[in-house]
N, C-alpha and C positions, 0 to 999 in steps of 0.2 A: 340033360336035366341038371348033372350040376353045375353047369357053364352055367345056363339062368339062373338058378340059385345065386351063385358066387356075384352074378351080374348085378341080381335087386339090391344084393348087401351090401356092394363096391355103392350103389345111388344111394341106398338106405340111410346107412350108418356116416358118421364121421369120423369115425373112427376109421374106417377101412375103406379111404376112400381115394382116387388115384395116386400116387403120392405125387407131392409137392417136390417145384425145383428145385435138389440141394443146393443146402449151403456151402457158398465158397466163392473162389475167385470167377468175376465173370458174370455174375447173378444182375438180373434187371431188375432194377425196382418192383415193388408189389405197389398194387393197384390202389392208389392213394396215399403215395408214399410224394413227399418232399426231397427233389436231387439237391445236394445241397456243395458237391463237387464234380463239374462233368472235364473238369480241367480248363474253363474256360475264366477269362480276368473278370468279363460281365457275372456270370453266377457267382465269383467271388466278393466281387465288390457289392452284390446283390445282398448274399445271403449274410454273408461276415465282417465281423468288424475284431479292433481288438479290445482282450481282456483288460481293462485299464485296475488292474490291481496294484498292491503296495510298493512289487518290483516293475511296473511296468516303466519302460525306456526307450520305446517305439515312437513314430506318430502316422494318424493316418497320411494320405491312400495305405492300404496293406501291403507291407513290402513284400513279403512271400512273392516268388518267382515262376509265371507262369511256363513249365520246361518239355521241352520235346520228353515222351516216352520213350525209355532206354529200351521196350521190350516189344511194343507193338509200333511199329511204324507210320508216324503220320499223325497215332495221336498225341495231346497233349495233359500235362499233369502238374499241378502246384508243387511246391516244393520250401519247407520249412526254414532256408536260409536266411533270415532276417538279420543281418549283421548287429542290431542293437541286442541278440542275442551269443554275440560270439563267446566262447569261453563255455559254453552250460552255462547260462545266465538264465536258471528256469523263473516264467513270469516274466521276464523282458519284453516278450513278443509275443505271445500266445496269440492264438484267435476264437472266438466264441462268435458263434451263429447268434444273427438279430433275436432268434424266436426262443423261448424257451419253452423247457416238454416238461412232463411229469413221470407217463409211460409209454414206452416207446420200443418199437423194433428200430435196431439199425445196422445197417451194412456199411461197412467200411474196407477198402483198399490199399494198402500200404506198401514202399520197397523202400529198403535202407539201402544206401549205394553202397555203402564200404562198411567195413568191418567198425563195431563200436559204436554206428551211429545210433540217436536217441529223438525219442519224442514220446506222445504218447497223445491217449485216447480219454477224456474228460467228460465219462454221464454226468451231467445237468454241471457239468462245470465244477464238481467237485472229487467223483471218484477217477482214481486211475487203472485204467486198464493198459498196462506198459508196453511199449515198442521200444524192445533197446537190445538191439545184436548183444551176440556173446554171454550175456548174463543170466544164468540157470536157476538162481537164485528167487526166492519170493521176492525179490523185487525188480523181477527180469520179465525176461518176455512175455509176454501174454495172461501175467499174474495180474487177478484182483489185486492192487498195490499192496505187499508185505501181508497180505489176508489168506491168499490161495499158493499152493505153490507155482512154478513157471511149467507150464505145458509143452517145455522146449521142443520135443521132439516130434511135434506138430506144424515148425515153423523149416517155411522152405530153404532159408536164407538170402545172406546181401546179393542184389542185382535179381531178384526175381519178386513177382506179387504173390502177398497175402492179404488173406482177408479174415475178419474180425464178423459174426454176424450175432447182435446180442437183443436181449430181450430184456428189459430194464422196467423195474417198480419199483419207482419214488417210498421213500419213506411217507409214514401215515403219520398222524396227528390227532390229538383229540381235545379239545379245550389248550390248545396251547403246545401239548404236550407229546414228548416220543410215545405211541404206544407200538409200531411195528418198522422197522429196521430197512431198508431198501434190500433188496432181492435182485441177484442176475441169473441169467443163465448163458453161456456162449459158448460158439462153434468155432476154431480155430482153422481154419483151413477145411471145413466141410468133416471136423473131426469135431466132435462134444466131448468141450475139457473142463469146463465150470458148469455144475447144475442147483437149481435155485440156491447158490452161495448168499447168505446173508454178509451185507456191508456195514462193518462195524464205526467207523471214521472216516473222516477224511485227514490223509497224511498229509506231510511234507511245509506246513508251519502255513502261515496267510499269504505268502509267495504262489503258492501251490492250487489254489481255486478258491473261490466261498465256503465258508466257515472252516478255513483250515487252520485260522485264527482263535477260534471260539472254544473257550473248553479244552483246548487242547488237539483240538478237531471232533473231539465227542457232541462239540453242543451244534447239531445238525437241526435247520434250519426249517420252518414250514412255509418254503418257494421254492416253484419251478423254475430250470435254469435252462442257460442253451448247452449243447454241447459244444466243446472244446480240444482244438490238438494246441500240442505243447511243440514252444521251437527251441532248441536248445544249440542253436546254429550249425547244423549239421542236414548233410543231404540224404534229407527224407521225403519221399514222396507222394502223397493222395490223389488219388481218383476215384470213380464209381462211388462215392458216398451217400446215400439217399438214409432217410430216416422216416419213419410212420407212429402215427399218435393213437395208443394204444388207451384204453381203460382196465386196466385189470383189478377188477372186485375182488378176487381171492389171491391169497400169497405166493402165487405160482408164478412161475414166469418160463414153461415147459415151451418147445416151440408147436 
């Protein structure tokens, strides 16, 4: 009797219903989600182009380097070395997806080869959610940029995959106007280290994404953007990236 109890409430509710594949490295796409890195040059050139911003010093085709996987055998992974990025010339090379989102779940894959390397993860092209070995700091790894602290102790390290899985809502507007703040929430390696954080800015001056110019980066904009990784000529890697276009009505962004 109470196997079928237990059984109607598992069909019933949604709340208690079988659980969903964790987050983490490894995860497939959800069903109507956009792959938007499968490691391939076609889905690259497909989906992305670059951020032609005020440091940008690239030109197309995308130079990013399609590279054998250091970890799985046989497949393959992009790879953030764009040489008009040498030095941390951040904005030199970025890349931003054709399409722009609002809200959105997304999974992303990353491995830093060596110690110190840097890049990073750009909601709607303006927030950073940082990929940068070594740095413990709010404005280290896996930090809402200088907003949240660094969830270090979540991150696997250089030469292995992580993964990033976030839940993202767009700032609101009303006549023009800020009236509610963008919202994340994100799983660091199938661990939950940011929950609904509100995003106060965007950092790092007009080099750095849209409206990082504006206000200071306070004066945050009413348009949807693509997301964006950052190359700062160092070997960083992506795969499994896909993204889903969300609506969220209320200011939650729980998974």
């Amino acid at each position: 009797m109470r196997r079928l109890a237990l059984s109607f409430l598992l069909l019933a509710s949604p709340f208690l219903r079988a659980a969903d594949p964790a987050p983490g490295v490894g995860l497939k796409p959800e069903t109507g989600a956009d792959i938007l890195i499968d490691g391939s040059r076609a889905l690259l050139d497909d989906k992305w182009t670059y951020w032609q911003g005020p440091g940008f010093a690239s030109a197309l085709p995308i130079k990013w380097k399609i590279m054998p996987d250091p970890v799985d055998a046989g497949a393959s992974t992009v790879m953030t070395d764009d040489p008009a990025a040498a030095g941390g010339k951040f904005g030199a090379a970025d890349i931003v997806t054709k399409k722009a989102y609002r809200d959105f779940r997304l999974h992303v894959e990353f491995l830093i080869s060596k110690p110190g390397g840097n890049s990073g993860v750009y909601l709607q092209n303006r927030y950073e959610i940082q990929v940068l070995d070594g740095d413990k700091t709010k404005h280290g790894m896996a930090a809402v940029i200088n907003e949240t602290d660094s969830p270090y102790d979540a991150y696997l390290g250089t030469g292995k995959w992580n993964a990033y899985d976030i839940v993202f809502r767009a700032a609101r507007f009303k006549d023009g106007k800020l009236v509610e703040k963008p919202l994340v929430t994100m799983y660091f390696n199938g661990k939950k280290v940011h929950h609904n954080v509100t995003i106060n800015q965007v950092w790092g001056g007009p080099n750095s994404g849209v409206d990082g110019g504006n206000d200071g980066g306070k004066g945050i904009t009413d348009s949807p953007q693509g997301l964006k990784l950052q190359c700062e000529g160092h070997d960083v890697r992506y795969r499994n990236t896909w993204i889903k276009e969300l609506d969220l009505k209320e200011a939650k962004t729980d998974f």
